[in-house]
PDB file with SEQRES, HELIX, SHEET and CRYST1 records, atoms N, CA, C and O in Angstrom:
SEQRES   1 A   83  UNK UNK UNK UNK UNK UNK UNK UNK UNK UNK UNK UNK UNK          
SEQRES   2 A   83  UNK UNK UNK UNK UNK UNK UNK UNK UNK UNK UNK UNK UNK          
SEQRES   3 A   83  UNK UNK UNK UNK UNK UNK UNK UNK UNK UNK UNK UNK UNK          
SEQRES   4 A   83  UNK UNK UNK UNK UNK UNK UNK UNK UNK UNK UNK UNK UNK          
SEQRES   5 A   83  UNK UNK UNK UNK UNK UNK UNK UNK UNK UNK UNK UNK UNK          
SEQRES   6 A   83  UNK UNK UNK UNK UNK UNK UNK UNK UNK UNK UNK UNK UNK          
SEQRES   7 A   83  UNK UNK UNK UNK UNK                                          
HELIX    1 AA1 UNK A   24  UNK A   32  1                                   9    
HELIX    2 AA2 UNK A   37  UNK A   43  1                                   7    
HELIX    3 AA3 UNK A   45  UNK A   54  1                                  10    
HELIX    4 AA4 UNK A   60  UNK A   67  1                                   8    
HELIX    5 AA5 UNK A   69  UNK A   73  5                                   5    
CRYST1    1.000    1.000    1.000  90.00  90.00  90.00 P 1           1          
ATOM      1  N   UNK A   1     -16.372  -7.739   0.450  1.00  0.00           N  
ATOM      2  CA  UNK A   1     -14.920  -7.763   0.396  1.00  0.00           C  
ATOM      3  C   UNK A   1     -14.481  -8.270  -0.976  1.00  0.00           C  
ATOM      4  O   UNK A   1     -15.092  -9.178  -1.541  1.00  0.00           O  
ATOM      5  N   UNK A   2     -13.291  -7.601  -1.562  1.00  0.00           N  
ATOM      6  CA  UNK A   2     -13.086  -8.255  -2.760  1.00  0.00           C  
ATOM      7  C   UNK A   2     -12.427  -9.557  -2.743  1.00  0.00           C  
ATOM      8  O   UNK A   2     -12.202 -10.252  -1.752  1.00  0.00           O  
ATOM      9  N   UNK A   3     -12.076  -9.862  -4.266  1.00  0.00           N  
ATOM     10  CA  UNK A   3     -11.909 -11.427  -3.954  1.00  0.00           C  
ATOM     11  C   UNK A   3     -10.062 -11.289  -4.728  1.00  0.00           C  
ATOM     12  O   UNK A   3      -9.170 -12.116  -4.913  1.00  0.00           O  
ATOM     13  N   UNK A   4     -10.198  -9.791  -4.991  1.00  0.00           N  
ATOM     14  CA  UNK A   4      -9.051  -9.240  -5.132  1.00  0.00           C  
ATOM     15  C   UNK A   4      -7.787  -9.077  -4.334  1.00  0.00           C  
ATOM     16  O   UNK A   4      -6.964  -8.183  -4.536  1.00  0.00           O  
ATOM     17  N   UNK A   5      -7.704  -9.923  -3.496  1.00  0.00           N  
ATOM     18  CA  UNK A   5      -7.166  -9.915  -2.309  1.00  0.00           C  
ATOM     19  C   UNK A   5      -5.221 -10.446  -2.664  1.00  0.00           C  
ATOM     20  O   UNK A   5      -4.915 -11.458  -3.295  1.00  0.00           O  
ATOM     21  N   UNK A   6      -4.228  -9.463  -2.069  1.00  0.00           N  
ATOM     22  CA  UNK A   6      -2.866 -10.214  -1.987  1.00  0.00           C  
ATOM     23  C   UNK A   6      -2.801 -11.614  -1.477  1.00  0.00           C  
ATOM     24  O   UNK A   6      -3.344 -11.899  -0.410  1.00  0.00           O  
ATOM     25  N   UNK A   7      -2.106 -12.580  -2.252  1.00  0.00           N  
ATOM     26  CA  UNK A   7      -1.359 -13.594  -2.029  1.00  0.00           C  
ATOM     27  C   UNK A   7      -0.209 -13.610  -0.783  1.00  0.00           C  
ATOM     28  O   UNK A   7       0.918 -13.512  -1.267  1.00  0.00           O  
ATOM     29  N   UNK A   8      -0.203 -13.671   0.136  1.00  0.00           N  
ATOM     30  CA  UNK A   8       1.502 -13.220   0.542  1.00  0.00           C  
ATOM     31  C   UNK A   8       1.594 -15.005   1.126  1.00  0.00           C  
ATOM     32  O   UNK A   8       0.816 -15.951   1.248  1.00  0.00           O  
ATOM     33  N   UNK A   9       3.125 -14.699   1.379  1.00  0.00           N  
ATOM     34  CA  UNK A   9       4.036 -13.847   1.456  1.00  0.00           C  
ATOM     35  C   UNK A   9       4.579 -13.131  -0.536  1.00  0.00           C  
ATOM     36  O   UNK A   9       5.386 -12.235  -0.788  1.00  0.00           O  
ATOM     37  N   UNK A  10       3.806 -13.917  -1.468  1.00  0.00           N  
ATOM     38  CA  UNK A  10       4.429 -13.757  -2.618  1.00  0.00           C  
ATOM     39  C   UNK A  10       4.049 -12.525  -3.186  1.00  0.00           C  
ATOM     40  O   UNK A  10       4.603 -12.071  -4.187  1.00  0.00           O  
ATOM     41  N   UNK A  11       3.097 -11.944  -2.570  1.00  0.00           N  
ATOM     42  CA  UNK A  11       2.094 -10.712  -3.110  1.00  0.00           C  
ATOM     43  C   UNK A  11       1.301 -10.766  -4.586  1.00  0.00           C  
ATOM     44  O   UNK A  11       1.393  -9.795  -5.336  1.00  0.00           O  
ATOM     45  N   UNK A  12       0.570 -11.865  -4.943  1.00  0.00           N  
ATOM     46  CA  UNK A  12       0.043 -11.986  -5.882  1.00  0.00           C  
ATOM     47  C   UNK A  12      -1.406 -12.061  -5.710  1.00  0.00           C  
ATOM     48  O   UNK A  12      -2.030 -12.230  -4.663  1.00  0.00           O  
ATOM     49  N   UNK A  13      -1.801 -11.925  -6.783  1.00  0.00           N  
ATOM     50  CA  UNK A  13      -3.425 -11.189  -6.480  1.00  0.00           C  
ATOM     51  C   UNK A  13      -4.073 -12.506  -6.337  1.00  0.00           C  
ATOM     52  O   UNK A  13      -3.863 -13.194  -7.336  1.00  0.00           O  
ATOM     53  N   UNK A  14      -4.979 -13.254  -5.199  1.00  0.00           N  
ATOM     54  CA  UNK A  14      -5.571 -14.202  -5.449  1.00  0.00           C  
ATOM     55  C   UNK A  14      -6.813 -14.669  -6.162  1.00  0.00           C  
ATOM     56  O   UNK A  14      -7.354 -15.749  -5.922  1.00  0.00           O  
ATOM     57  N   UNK A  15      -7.150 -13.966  -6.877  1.00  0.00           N  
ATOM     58  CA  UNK A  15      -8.040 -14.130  -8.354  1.00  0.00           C  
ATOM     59  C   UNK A  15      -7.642 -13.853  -9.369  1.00  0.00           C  
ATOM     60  O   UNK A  15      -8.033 -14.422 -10.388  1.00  0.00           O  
ATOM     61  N   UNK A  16      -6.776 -12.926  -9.371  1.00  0.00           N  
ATOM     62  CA  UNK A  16      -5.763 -12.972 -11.212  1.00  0.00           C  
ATOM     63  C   UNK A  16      -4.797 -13.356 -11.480  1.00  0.00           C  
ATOM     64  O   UNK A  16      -4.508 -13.713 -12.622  1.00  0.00           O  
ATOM     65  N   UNK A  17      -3.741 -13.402 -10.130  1.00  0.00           N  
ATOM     66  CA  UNK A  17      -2.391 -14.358 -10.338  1.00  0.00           C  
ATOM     67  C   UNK A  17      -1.348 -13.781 -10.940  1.00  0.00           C  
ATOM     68  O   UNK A  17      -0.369 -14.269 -11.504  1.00  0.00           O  
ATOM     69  N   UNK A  18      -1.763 -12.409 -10.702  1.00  0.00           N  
ATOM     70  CA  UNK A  18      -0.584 -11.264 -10.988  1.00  0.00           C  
ATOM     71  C   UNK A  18      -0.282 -10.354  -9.772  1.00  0.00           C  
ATOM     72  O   UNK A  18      -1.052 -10.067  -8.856  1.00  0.00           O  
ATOM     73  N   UNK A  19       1.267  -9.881  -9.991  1.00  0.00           N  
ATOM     74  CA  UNK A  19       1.210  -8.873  -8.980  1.00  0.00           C  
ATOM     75  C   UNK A  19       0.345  -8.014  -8.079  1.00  0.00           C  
ATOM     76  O   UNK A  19       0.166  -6.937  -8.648  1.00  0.00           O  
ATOM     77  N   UNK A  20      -0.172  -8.047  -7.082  1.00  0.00           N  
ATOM     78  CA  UNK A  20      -1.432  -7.063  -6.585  1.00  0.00           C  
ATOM     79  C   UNK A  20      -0.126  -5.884  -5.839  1.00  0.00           C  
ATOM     80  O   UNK A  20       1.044  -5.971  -5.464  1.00  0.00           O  
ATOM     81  N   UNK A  21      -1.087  -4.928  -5.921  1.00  0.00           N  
ATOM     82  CA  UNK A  21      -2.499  -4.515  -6.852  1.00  0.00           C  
ATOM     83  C   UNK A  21      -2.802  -5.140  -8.070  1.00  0.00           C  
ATOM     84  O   UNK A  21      -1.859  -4.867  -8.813  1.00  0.00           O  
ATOM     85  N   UNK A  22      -3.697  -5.902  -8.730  1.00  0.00           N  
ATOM     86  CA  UNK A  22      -4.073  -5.791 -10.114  1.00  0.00           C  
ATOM     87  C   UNK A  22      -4.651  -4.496 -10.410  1.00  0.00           C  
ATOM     88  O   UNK A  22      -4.907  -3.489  -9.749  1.00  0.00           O  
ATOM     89  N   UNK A  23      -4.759  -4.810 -11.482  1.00  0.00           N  
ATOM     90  CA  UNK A  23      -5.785  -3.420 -12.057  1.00  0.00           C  
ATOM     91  C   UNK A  23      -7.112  -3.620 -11.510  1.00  0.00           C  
ATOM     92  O   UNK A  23      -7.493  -2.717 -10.765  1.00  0.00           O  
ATOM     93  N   UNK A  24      -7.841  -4.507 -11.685  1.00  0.00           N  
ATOM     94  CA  UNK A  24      -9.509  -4.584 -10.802  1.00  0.00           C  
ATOM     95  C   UNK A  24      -8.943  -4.061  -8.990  1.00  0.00           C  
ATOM     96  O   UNK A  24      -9.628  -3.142  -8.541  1.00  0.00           O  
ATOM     97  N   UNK A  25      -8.321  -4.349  -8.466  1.00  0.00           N  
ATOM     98  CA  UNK A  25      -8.098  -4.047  -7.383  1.00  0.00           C  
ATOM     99  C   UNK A  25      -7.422  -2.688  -7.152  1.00  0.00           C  
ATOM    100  O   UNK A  25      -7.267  -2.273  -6.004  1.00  0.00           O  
ATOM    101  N   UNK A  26      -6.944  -1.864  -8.416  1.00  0.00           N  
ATOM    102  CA  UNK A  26      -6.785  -0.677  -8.106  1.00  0.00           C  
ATOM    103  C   UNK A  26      -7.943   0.297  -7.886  1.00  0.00           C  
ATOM    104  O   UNK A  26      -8.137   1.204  -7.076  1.00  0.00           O  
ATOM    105  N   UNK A  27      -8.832  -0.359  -9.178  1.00  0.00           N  
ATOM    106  CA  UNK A  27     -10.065   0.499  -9.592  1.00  0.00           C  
ATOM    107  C   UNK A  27     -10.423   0.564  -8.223  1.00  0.00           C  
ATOM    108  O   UNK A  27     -10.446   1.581  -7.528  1.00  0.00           O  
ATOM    109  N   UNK A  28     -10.817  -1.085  -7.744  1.00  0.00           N  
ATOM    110  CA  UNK A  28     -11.724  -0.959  -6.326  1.00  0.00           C  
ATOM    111  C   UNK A  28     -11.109   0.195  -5.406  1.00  0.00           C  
ATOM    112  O   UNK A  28     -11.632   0.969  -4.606  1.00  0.00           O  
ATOM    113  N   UNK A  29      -9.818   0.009  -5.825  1.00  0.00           N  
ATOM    114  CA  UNK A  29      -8.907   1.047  -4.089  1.00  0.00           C  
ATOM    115  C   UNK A  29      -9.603   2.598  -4.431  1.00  0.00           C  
ATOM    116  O   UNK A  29     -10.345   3.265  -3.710  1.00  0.00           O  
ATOM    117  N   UNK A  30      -9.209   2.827  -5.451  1.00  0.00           N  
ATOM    118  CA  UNK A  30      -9.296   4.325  -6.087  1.00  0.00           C  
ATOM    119  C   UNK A  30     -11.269   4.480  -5.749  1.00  0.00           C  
ATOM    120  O   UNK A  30     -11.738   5.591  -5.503  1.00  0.00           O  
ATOM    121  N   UNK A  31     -12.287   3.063  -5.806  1.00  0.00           N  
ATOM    122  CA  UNK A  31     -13.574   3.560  -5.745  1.00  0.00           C  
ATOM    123  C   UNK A  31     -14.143   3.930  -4.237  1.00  0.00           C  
ATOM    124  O   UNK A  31     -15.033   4.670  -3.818  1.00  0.00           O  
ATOM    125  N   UNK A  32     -13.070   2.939  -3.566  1.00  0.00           N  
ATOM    126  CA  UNK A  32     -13.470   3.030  -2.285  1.00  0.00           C  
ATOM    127  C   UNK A  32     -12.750   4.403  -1.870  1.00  0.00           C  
ATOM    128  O   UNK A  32     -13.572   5.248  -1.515  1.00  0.00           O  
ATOM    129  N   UNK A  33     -11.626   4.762  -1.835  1.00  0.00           N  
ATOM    130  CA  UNK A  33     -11.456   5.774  -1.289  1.00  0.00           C  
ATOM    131  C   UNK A  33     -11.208   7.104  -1.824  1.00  0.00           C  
ATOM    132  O   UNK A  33     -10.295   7.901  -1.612  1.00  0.00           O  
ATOM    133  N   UNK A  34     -12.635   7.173  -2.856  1.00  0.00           N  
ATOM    134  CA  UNK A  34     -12.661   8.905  -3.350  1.00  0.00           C  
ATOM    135  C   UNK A  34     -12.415   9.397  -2.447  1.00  0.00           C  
ATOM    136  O   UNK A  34     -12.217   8.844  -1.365  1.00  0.00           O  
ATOM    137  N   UNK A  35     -12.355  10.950  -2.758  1.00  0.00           N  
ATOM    138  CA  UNK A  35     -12.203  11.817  -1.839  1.00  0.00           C  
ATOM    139  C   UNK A  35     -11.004  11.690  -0.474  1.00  0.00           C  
ATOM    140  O   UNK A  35     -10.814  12.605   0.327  1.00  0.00           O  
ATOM    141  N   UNK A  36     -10.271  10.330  -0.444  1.00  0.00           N  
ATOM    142  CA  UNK A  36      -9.817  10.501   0.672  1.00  0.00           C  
ATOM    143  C   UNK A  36      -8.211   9.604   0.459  1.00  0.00           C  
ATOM    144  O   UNK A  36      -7.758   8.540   0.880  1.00  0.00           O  
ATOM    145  N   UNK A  37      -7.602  10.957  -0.629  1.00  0.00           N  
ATOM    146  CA  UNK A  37      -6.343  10.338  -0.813  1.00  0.00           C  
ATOM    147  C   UNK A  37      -5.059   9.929  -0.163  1.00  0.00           C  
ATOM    148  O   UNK A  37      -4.182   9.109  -0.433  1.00  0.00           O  
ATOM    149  N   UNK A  38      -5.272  10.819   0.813  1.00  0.00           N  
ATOM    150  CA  UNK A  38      -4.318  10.595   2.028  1.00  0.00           C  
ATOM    151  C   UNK A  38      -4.471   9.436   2.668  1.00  0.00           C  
ATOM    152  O   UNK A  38      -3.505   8.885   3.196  1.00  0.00           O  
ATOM    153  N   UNK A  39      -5.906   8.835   2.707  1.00  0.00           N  
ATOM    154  CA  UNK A  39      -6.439   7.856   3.471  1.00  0.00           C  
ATOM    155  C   UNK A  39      -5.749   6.533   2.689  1.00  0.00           C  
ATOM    156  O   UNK A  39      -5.229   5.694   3.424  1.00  0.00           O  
ATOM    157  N   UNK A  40      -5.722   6.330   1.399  1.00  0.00           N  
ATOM    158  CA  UNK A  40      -5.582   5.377   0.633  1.00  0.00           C  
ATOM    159  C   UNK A  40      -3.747   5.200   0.761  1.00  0.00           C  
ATOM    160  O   UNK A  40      -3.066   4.204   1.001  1.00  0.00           O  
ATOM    161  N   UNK A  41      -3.325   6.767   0.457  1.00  0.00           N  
ATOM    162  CA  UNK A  41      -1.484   6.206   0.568  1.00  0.00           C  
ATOM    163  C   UNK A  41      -1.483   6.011   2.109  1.00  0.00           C  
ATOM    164  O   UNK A  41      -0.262   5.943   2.247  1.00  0.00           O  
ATOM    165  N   UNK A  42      -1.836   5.912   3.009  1.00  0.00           N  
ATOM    166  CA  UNK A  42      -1.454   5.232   4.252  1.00  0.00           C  
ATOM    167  C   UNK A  42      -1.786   4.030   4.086  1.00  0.00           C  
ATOM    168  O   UNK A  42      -0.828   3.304   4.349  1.00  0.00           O  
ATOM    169  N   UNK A  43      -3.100   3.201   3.631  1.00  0.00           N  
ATOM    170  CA  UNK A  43      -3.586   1.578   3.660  1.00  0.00           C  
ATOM    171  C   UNK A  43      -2.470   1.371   2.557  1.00  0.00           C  
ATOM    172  O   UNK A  43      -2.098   0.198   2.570  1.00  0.00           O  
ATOM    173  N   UNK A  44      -1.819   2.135   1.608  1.00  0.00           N  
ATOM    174  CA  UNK A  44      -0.688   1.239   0.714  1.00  0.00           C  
ATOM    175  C   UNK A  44       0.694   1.231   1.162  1.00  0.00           C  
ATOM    176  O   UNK A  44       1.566   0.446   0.789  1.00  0.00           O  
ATOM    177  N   UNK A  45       0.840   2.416   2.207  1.00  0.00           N  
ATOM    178  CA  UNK A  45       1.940   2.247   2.885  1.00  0.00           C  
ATOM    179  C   UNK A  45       2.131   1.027   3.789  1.00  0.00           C  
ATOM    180  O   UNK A  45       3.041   0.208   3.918  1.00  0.00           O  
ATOM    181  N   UNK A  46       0.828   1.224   4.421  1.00  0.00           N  
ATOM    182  CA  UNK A  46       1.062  -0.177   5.233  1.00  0.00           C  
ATOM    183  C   UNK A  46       1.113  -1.728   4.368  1.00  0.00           C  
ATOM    184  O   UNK A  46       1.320  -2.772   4.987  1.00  0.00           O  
ATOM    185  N   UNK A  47       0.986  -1.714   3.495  1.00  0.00           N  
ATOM    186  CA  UNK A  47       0.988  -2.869   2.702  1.00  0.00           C  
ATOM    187  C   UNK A  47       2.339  -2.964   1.805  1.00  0.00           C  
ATOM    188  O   UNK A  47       2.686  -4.051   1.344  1.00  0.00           O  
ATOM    189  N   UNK A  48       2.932  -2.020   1.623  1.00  0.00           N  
ATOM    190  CA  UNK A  48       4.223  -1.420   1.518  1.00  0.00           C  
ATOM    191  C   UNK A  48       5.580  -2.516   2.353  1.00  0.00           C  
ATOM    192  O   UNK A  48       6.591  -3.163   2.077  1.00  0.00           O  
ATOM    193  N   UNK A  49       4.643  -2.100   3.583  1.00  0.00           N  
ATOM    194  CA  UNK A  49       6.013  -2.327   5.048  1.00  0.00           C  
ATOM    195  C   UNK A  49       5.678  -4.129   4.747  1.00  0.00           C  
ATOM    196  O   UNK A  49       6.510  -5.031   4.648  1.00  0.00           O  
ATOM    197  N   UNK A  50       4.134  -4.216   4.655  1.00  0.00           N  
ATOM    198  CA  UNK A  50       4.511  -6.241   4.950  1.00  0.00           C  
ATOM    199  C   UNK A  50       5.205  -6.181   3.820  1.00  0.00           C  
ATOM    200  O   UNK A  50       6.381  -6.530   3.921  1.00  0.00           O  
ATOM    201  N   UNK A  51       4.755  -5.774   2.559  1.00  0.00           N  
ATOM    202  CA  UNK A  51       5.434  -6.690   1.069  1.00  0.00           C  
ATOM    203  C   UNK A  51       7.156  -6.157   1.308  1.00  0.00           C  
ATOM    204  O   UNK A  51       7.928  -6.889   0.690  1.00  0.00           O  
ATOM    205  N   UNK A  52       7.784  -5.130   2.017  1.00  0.00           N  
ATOM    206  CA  UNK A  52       9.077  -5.413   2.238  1.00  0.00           C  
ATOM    207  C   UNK A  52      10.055  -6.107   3.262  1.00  0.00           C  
ATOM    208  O   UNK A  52      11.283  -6.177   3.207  1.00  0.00           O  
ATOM    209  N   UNK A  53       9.134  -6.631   4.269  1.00  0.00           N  
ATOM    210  CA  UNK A  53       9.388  -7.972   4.718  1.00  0.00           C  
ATOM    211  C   UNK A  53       9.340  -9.367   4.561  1.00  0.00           C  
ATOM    212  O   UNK A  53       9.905 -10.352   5.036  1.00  0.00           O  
ATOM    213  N   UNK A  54       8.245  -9.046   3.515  1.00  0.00           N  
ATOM    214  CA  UNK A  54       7.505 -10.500   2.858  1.00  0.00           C  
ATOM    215  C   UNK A  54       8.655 -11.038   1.414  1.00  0.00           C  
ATOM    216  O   UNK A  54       8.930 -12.212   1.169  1.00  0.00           O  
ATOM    217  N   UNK A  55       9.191  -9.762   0.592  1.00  0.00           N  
ATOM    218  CA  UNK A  55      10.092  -9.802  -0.781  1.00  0.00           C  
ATOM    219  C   UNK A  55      11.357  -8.969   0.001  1.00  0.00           C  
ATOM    220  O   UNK A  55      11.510  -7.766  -0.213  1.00  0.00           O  
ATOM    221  N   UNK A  56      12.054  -9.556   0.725  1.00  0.00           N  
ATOM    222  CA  UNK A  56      13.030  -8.628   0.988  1.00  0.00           C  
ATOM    223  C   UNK A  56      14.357  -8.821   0.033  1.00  0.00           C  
ATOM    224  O   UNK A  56      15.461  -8.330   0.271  1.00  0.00           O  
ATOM    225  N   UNK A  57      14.009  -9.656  -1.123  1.00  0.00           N  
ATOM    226  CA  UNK A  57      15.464  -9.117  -2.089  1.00  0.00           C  
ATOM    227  C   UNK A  57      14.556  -8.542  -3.493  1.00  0.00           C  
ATOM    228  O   UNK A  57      15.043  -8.520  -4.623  1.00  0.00           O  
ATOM    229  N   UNK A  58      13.621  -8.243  -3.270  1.00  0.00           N  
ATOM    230  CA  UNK A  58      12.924  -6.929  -4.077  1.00  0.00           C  
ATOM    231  C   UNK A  58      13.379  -6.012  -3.803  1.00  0.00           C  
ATOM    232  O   UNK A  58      13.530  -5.700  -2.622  1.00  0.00           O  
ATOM    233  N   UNK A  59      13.868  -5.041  -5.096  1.00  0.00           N  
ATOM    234  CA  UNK A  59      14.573  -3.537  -4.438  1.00  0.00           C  
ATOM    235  C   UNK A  59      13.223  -2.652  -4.064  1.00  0.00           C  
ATOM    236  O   UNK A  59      12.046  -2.840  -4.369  1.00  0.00           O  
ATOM    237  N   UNK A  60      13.684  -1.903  -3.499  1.00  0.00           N  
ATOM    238  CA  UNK A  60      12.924  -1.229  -2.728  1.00  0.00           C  
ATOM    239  C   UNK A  60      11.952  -0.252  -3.502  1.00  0.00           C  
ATOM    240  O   UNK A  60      10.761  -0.058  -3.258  1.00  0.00           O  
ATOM    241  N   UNK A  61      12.692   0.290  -4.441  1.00  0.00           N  
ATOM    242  CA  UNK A  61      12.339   1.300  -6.066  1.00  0.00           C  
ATOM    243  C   UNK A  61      11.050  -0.014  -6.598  1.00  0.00           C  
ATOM    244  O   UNK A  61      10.083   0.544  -7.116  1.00  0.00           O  
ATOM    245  N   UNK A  62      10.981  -0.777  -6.574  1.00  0.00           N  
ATOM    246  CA  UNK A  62      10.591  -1.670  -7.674  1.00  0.00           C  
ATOM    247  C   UNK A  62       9.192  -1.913  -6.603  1.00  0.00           C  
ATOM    248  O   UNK A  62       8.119  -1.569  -7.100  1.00  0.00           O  
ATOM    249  N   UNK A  63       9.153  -2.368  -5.461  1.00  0.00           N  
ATOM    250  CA  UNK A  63       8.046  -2.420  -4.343  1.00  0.00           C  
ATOM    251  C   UNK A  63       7.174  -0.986  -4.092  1.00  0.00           C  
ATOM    252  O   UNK A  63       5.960  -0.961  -3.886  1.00  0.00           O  
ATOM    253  N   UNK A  64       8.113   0.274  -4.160  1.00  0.00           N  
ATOM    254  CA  UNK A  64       7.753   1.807  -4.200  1.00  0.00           C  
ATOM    255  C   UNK A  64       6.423   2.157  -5.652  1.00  0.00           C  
ATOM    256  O   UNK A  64       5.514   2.986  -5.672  1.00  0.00           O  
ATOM    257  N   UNK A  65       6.639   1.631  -6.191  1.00  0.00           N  
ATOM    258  CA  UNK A  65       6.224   1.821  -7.911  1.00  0.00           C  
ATOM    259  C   UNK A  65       5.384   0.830  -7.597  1.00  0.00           C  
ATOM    260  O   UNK A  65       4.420   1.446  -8.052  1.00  0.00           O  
ATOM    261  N   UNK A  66       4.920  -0.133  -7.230  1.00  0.00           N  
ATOM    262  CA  UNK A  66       4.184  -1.192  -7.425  1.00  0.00           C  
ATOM    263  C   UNK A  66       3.016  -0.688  -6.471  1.00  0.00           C  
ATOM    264  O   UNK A  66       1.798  -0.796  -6.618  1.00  0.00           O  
ATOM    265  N   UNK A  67       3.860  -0.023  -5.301  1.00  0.00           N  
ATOM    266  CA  UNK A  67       2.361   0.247  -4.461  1.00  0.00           C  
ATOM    267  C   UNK A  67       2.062   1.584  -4.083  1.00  0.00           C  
ATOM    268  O   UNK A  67       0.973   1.765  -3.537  1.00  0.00           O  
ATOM    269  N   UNK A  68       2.766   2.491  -4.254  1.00  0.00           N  
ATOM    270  CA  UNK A  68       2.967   3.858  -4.174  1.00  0.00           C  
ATOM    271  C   UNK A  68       2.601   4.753  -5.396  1.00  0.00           C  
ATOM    272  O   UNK A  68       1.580   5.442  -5.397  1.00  0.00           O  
ATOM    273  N   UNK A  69       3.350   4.719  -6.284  1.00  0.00           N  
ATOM    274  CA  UNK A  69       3.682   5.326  -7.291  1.00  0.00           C  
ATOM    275  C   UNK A  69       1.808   5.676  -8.228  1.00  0.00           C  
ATOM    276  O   UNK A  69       1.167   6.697  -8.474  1.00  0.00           O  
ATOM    277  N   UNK A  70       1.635   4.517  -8.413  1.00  0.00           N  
ATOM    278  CA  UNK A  70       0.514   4.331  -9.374  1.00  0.00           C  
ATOM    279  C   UNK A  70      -0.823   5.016  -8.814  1.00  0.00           C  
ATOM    280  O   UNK A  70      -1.467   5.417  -9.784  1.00  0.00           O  
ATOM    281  N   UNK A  71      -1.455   5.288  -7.653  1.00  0.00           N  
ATOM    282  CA  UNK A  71      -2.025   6.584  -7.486  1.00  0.00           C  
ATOM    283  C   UNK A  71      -1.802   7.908  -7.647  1.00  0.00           C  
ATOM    284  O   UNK A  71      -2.815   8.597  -7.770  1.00  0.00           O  
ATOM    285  N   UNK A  72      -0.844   8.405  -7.678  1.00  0.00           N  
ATOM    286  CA  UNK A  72      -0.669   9.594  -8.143  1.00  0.00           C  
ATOM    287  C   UNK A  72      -1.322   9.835  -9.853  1.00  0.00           C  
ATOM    288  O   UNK A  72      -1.752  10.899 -10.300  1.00  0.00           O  
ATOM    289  N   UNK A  73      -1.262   8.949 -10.342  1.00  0.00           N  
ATOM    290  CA  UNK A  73      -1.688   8.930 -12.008  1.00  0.00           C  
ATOM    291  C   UNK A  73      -3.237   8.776 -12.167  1.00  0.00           C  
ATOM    292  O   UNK A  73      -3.726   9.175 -13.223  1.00  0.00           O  
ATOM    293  N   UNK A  74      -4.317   8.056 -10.905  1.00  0.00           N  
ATOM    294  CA  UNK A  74      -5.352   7.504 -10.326  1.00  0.00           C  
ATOM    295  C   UNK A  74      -5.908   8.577 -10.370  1.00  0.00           C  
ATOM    296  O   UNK A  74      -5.391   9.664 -10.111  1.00  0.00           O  
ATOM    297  N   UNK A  75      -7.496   8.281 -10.845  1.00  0.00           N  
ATOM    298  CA  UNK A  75      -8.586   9.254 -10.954  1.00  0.00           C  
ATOM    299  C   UNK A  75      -8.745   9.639  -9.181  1.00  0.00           C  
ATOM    300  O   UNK A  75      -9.807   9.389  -8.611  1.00  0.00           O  
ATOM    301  N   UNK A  76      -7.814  10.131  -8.588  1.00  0.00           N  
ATOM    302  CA  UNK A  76      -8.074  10.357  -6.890  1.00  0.00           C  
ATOM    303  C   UNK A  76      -8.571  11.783  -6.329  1.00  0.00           C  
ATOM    304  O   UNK A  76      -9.024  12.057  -5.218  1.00  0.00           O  
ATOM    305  N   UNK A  77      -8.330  12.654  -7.515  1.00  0.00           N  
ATOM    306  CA  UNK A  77      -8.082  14.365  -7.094  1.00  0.00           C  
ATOM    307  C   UNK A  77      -9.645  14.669  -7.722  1.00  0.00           C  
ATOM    308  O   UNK A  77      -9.894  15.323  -8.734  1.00  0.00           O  
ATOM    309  N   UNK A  78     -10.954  13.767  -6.503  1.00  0.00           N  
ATOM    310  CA  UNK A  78     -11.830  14.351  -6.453  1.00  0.00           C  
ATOM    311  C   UNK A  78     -12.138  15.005  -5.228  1.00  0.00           C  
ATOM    312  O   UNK A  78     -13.355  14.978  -5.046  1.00  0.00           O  
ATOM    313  N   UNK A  79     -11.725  15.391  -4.617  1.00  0.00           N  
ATOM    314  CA  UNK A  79     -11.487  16.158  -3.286  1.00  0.00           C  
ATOM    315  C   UNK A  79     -12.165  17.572  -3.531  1.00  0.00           C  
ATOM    316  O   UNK A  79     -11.728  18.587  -4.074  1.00  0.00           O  
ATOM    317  N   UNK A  80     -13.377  17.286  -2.945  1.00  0.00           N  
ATOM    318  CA  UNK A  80     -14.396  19.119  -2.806  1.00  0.00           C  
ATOM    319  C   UNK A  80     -13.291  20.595  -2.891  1.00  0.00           C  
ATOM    320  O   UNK A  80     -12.397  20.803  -2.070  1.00  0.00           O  
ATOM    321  N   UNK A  81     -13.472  21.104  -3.553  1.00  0.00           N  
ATOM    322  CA  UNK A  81     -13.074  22.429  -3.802  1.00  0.00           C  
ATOM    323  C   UNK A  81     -13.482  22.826  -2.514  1.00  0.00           C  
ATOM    324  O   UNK A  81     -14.411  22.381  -1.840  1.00  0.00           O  
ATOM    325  N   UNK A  82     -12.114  24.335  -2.078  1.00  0.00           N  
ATOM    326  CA  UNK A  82     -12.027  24.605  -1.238  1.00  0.00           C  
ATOM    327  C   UNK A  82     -12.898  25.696  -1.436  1.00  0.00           C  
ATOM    328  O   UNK A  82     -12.697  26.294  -2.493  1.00  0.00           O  
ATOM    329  N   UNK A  83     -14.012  26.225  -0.565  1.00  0.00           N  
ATOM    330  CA  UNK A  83     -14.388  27.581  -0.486  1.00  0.00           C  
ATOM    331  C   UNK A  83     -14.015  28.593   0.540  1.00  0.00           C  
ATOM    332  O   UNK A  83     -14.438  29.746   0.453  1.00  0.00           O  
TER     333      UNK A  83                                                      
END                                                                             
């Protein structure tokens, strides 16, 4: 298990002390779930719903981008070619 783990309710990474995701904890997300991108925006959705109960005068745009957004840009689109 990483040691990359959210802080909450503040959502900070408890080994770097920055916003989590950090970057080491993206890499890990993006290593663990090659191939299975759909799989990964659901575990960030759900982490999504606590951190907008947990920061609820965080706008919503600003929580979206923090945990959403930044896979799409993510080495993720290794997904087997269709034959």
């Amino acid at each position: 298990m990483s040691v990359h783990q959210p802080g909450r309710p503040q959502w900070i990474c408890a080994r770097c002390g920055v916003p989590w995701p950090c970057r080491t904890r993206k890499r890990q997300l993006v290593a663990e779930f090659t191939g299975a991108r759909i799989s990964l925006m659901l575990h960030l959705s759900a982490d999504l719903l606590q951190a907008c109960e947990d920061l609820p005068h965080t706008p919503s745009g600003v929580l979206h981008a923090r945990f959403l957004a930044w896979p799409r840009s993510a080495a993720l689109h290794t997904e087997p070619p269709h034959t």
